[in-house]
N, C-alpha and C positions, 0 to 999 in steps of 0.2 A: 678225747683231747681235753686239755685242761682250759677251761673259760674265766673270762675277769669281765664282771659286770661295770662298767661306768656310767655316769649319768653324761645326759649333754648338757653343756659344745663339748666338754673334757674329754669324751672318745675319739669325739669327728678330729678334733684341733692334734691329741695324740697320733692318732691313724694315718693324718697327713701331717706329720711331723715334725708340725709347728710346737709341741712336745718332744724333749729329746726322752724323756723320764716320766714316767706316771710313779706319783707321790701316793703311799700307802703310809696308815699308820701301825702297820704292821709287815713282816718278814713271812718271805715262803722260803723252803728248800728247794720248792723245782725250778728248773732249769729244761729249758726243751718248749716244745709247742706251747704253744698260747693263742685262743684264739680270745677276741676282743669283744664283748657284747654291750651295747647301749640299752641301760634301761628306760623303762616307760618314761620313767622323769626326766624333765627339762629344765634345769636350773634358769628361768626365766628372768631372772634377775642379772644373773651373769652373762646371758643373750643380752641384755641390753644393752651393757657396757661398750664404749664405741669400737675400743681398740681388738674386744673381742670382735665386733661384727666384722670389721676391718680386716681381720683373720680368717674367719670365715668366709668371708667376699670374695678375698682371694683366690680358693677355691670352689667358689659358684655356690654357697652354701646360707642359709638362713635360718631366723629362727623356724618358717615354717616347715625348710626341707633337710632338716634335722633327721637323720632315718632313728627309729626307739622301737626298743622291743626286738632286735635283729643281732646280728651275729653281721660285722660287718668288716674283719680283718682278721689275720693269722701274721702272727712271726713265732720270733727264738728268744723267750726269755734269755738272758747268760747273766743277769747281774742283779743283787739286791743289795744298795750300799747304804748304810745309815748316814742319817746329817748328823755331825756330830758337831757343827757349827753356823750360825745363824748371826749373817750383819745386817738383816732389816732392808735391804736390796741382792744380796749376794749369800751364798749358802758354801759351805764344805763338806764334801763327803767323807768318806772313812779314809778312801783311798787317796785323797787330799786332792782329788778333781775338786774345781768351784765353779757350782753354778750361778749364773747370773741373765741379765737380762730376758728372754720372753721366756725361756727354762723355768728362771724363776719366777718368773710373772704366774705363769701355767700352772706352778704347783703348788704343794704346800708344805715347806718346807723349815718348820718347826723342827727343832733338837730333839732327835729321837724318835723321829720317822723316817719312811724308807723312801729311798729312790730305785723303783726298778729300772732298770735296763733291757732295752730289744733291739733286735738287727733283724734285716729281713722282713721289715714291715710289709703286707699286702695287701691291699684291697680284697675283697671279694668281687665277682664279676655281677652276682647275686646273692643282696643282703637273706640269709638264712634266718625265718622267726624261731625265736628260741622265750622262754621263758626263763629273765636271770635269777641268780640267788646273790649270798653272799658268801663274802670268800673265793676262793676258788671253786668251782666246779666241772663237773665232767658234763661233754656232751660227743653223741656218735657227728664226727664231721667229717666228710671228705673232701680232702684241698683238691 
């Protein structure tokens, strides 16, 4: 299955779907499984942030029980749409959706980076250790 390493809160906040989009600066062609891997690092700085802890909170979640290093979700890629427009609060995509408020809070959404899209988000019922790379990669998983 194909794997996409992120750092945290950005996996956990994705995974429970306070993320509609996970913001790459770059495009994939696949389309199909995905599963979601946090790596070791913790963007500590961005854990601080209130409205992230706030988000977090909401689902019982902190910086200290953050899971890293796992394999903690599966969906269905089906979209990778370029911003092809940026207002400094509000974002446009190719296909002229506009993202805005926590969407865009969440990402990064510069001219000429991607938004992926997922349906079928999942938890795992048990976070799987994996050791991430970057890019995409393959790992043997069974949903």
């Amino acid at each position: 299955m194909k794997v996409l390493s992120m750092i945290q809160p950005w996996a956990t906040l994705f995974v429970v779907r306070e993320a509609t989009y996970e913001t790459r600066s770059w495009k994939t062609n696949h389309r199909g499984p995905l599963a979601i891997h946090t790596s070791k690092k913790i963007d500590k700085k961005v854990c601080s942030h209130v409205a992230i802890q706030s988000l977090l909170g909401k689902h019982d979640y902190t910086i200290d029980t953050l899971p890293n290093g796992v394999i903690i979700a599966v969906c269905k890629l089906v979209n990778c749409l370029k911003v092809v427009e940026n207002n400094e609060t509000w974002a446009v995509l190719e296909d002229g959706r506009i993202v805005s408020g926590n969407d865009y809070f969440l990402g990064d959404y510069r001219v000429g980076n991607y938004a992926w899209e997922v349906e079928g988000m999942k938890g795992l019922d048990e976070c799987v250790p994996a050791k991430g790379q970057l890019g995409l990669w393959e790992f043997e998983l069974s949903e």
